[in-house]
N, C-alpha and C positions, 0 to 999 in steps of 0.2 A: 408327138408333134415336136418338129426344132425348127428352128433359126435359120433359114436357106438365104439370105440375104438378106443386107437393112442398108437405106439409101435415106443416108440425113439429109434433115430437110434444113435443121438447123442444130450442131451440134453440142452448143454450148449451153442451150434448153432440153437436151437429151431429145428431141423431139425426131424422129425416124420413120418414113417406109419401111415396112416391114415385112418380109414372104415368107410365112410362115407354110411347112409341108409337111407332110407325112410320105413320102416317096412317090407317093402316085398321086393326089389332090396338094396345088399351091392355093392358098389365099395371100392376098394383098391386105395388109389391117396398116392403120394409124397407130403409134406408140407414142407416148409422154408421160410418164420420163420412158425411155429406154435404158435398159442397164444392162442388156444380154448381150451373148456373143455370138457371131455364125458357127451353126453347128450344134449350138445348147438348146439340149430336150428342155421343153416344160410342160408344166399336166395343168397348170391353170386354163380356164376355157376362155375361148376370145369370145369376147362380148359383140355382140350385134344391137347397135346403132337405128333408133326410126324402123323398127318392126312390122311392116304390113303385109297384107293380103298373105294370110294365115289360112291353108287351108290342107283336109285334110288326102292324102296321094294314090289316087290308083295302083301307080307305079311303085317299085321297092326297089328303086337301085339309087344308087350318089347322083346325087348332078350339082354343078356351080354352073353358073355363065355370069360372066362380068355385067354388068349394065352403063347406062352413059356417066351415072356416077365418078368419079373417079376412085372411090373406094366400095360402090355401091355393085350388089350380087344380087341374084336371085340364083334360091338355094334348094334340094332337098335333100330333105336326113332323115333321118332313124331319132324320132321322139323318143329320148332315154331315162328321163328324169322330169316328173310333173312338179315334184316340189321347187326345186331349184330352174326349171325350164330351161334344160338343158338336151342339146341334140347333139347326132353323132354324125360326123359327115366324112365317112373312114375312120381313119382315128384322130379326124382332128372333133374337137369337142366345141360345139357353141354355145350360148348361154343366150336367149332370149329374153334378160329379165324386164325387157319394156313391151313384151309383146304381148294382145292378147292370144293365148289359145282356145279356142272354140271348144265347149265342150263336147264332143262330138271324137275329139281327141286325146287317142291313151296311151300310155307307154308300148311302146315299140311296134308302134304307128308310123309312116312313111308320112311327114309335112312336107310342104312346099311351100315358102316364103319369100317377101324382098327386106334386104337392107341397106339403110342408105350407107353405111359406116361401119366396118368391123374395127375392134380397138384389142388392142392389150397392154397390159397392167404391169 
């Protein structure tokens, strides 16, 4: 994952739009503070924001699609990590930790989720 663009919002609170990619999947997250630069890999996972409708995917391939949110996705990944609720959405890496998962759902299981707010750290 790196830095494809950041659009402050307000720069003196480190506060930024942020499009975060992996060459082929962009996401849009919320940042504060921001500290990074265009261009700079990170491996921490972007956090997702208001966790719902959690379920689990017939389908096994990536999908994002924006929603009316303005930072708000509906998502699916490749469930990677139960302890940490962490999924794979290419190589970008999300982290659910507000979300319930269904038990019904196990590691490298295909989810399909909404969130209102992806953030990074």
């Amino acid at each position: 994952m790196f830095v494809k663009s950041v659009s402050w919002i307000d720069k003196e609170s480190l506060e930024a739009e942020v499009t975060v990619s992996d060459n082929y999947i962009e996401v849009l997250c919320f940042s504060q503070p921001f500290k990074k630069n265009i261009g700079e890999i990170f491996t921490e996972p972007i956090y997702c924001l208001d966790v719902e409708n959690v379920f689990l995917s017939e389908e096994k391939n990536f999908y994002i699609n924006k929603n009316n949110s303005s930072f708000g996705y509906s998502i699916r990944g490749e469930f990677i990590n139960e302890e940490e609720k962490l999924v794979r959405l290419g190589d970008i890496i999300l982290c659910l930790e507000d979300g319930y998962i269904p038990n019904d759902i196990a590691v490298h299981h295909f989810i399909e989720f909404d969130v209102s707010r992806l953030n990074l750290y």
